[in-house]
N, C-alpha and C positions, 0 to 999 in steps of 0.2 A: 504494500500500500504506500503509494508515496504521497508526503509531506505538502501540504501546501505550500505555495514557495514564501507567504508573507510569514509565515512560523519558521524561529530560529530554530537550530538544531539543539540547541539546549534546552529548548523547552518541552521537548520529545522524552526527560528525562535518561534515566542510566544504562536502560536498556538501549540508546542510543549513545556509541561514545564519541567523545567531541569530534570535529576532524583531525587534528592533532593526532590522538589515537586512530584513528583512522587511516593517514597518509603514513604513519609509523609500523604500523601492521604491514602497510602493502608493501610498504619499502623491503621490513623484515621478511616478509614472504618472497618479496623477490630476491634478495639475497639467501634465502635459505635454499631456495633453489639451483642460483651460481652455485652455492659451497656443494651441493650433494651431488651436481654436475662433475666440479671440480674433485671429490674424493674420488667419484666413480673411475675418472679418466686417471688420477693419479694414483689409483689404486691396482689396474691395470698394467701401468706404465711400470709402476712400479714393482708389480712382481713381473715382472718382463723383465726389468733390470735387477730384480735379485735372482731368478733363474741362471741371468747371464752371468753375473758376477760365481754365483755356486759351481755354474758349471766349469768355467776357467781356473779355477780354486786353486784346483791340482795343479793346476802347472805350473804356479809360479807362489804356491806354499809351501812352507816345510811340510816333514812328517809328520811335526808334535802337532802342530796346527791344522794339518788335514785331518789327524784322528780327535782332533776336538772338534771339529765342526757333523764328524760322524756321529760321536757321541752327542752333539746337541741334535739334532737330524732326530737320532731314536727316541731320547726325551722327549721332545716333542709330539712326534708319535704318540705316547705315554702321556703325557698329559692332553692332549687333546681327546684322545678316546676319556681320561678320566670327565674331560668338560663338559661331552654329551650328556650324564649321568648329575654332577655337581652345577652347572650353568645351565642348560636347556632343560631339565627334567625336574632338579631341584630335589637330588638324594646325594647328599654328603655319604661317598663310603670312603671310610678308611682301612677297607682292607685290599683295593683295588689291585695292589702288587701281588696279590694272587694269582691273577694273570698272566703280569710278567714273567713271575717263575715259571706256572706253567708250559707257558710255551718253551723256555729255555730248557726246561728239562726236557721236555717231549722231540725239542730236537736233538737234543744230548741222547737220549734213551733211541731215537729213530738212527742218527751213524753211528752207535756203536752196535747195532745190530742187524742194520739193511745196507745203509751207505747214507751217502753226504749229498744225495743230488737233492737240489731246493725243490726243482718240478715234484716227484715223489714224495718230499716231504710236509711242503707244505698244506696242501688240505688234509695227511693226516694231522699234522698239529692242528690244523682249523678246526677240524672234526670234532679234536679232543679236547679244544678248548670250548668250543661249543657245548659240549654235553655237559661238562663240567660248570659252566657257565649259567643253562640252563637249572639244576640243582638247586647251585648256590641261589641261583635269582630266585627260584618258588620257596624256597624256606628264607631267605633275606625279607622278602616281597612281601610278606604276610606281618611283618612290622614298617614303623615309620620314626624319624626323627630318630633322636639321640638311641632309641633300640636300633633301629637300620644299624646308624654306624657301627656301634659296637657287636652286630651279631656279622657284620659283612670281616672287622677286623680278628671276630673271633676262627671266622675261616679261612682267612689269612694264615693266624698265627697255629692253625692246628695244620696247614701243610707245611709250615716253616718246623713244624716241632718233627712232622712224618720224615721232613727231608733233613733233619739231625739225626735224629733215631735209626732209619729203618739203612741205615751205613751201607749194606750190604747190597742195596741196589740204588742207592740215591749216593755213596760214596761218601754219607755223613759230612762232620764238618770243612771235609775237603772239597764236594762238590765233584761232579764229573767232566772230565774234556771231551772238548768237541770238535769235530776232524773239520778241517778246510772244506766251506763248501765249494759245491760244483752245481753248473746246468749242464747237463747231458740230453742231449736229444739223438739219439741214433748212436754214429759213432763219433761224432761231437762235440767235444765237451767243452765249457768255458769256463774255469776257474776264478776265484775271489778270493786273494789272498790280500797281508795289507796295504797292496800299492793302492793304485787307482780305481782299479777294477769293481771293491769292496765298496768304495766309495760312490762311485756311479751308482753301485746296487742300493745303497743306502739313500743315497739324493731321487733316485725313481720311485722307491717305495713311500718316502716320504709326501712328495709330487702328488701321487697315486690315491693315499691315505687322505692325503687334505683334500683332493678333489671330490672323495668319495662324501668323507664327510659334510665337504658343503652343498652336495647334493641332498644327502640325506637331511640338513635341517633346513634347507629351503623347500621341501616337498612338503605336503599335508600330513604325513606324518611329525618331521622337527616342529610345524605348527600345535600339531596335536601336544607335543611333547611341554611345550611353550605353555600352552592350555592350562596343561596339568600342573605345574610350575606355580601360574596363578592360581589358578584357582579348582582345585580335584573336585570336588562336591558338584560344582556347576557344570565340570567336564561331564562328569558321571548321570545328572540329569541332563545335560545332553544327546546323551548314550551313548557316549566313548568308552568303551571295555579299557578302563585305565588300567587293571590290572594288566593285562595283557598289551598294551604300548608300553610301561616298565618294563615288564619284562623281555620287551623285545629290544627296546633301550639298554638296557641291562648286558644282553647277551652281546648285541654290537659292538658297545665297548668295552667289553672282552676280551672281543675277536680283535680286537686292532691293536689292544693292550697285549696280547699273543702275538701277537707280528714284532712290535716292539722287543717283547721278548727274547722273540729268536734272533732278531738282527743283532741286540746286544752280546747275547749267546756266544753268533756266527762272530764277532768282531773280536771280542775275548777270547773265542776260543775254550769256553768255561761256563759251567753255569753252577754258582753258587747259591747255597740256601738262603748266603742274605738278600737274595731276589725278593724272598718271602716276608720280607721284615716290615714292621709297621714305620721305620724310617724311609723307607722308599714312598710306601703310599703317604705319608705325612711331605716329604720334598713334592711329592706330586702335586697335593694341592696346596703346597706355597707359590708352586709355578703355576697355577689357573689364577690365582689370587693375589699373586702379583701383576700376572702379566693381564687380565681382567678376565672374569668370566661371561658365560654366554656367546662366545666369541669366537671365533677360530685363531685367529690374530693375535690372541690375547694369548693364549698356551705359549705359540712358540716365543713371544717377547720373553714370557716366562720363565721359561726354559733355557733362554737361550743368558737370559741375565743372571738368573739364579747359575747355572751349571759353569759360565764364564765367571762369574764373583766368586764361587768358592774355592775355580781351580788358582785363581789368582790371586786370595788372599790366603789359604792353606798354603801357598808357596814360601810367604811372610810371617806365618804367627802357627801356633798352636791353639790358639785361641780363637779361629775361623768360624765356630758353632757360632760365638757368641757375636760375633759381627753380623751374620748370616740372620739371626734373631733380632737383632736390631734392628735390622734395615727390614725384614718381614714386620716387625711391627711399626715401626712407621710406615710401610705401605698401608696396614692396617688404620693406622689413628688420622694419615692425611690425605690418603688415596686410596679411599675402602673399594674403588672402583678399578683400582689398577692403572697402568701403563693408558692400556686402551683410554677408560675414564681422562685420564690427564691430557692426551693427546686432545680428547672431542670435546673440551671442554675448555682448552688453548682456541682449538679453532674454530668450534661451530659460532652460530651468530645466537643470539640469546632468544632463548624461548620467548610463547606469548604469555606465560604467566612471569617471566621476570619482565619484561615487557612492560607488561602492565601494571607492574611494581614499581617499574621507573617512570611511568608517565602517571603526574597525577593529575585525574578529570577531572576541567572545571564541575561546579555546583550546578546543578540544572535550575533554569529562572523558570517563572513562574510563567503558564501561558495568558498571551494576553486577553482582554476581557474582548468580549465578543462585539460588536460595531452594529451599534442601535440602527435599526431603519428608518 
């Protein structure tokens, strides 16, 4: 309904905001547009150019250096499968390194009894991380909050106790070695040991892994997932069998945390019990939570800061825990949102409600008295 034109717009009251407010809105909306234009392109651009940067790595880094970027490579893997579960789903487990180990040992357990080829081994370790996966998730699944955590870390810490104990096939607290793998196709074969080769396999899978994942929470399942995060109750009168998207949540990132595993495994050459330790899953989600959750982006910043700050000040101190906890809890007290958070909140343009925190409406006047005939 539009306005006579002899009535101010103030006297339309607050349901009408001045123009002021008005032409400050359109502005911000058209600005908020440039910027999300502008992420999309430099986001793009930008992993373009750190593709290109990762894959020239090798040639012109050391050794120590290229096996640190593998190592950040896996982590991240590892905590991004932890973020599908902790960021899009909203179940804190801390016993997620269950996973890890298991794949490490399943490929430990597959070359010292079949052989080292990855084609062969990996969907049986998928398989077995799957089923295991599936388990854990219907008995986890059946609590929430602070039970979840502690019954996911209690299954954690009962295959950390089997893979001390049971020495005689898990190699106790020594852990099992793990033969160099290979891809064999026919007569074949192409090896990964730890030049470059290892490396490429590390940087594809990694590639791989994120691509998958950002398909899976841009589809109507990560929505769903999103759903339940907010708000479960309202999912559930919906009629979204939430039970059943956890648990498929659940197993997924598993399955990715199993792949991590093994690359770790395949890299060291080893697969040790403290795979199974509640200190792995606890660094796990310092790197979702630092580097922000909800995110894909936000893991590997994570990752990639936490696992570069400890190898560089463990080089300096003994006292490395305690630096390490420092700086996790000021991400905590000043940047509850992470890396990610700091970045979009450097540069996005300000919302409509701080917006309109900063603009304050005139008083609306009175309308004027109506014109005797």
């Amino acid at each position: 309904m539009a306005r006579p034109p002899w009535v101010p717009i103030r006297a339309l009251g607050r349901h009408h905001p001045a123009p002021s407010v008005w032409r400050a809105t359109m502005e911000n909306n058209a600005m908020r547009e440039r910027w999300e234009q502008f992420t999309n392109t430099g986001s793009r651009w930008g992993s373009l150019v750190l593709v290109a940067l990762l894959a020239v790595l090798p040639a012109v880094a050391p050794p120590y250096l290229r096996s640190l970027v593998i190592e950040v490579l896996i982590l991240a893997i590892f905590a991004m499968s932890l973020d599908l579960l902790l960021g899009y789903t909203g179940m804190v487990s801390f016993g997620h390194a269950a996973f890890l180990g298991l794949g490490a040992y399943l490929l430990a357990f597959f070359t010292r009894s079949v052989g080292a080829n990855l084609l062969q081994a990996l969907p049986v370790v998928l398989l077995g991380v799957a089923l295991f996966a599936v388990v854990a998730g219907f008995l986890a699944l059946r609590t929430s909050g602070i039970a979840f955590l502690m019954l996911t870390l209690a299954i954690s810490q009962m295959l950390f106790g089997l893979a001390i104990k049971w020495s005689s096939v898990t190699g106790g607290s020594d852990g099992l070695a793990v033969a160099r793998p290979y891809v064999g196709i026919g007569g074949a074969t192409l090896g990964f040991g730890p030049d470059r080769s290892f490396y490429y396999l590390t940087l594809a899978s990694f590639a791989l892994a994120w691509w998958l994942l950002r398909r899976i929470t841009a589809s109507p399942f990560g929505h769903a997932l999103r759903g339940i995060k907010a708000n479960e109750p309202r999912m559930q009168a919906l009629g979204y069998r939430t039970h059943r998207l956890k648990l498929t949540a659940f197993v997924i990132a598993g399955l990715f945390a199993g792949v991590a595993g093994m690359l770790l495994a395949a890299f060291n050459r080893h697969a040790s019990p403290e795979l199974f330790g509640w200190a792995v899953s606890g660094e796990a989600i310092i790197m979702v939570i630092v580097g922000g959750s909800g995110t894909l982006v936000g893991p590997i910043l994570g990752a990639t800061l936490v696992h570069l700050l400890e190898s560089y000040v463990s080089s300096y101190t003994e006292l490395w825990r305690l630096v390490m906890g420092l700086v996790f809890v000021g991400f905590v007290l000043f940047a509850p949102q992470g890396i990610i958070g700091l970045l979009r909140r450097r540069g996005r343009p300000p919302s409509e409600v701080e917006l309109a925190a900063a603009i304050k409406e005139p008083e609306p006047a009175a309308l004027p008295k109506e014109r005797r005939t």
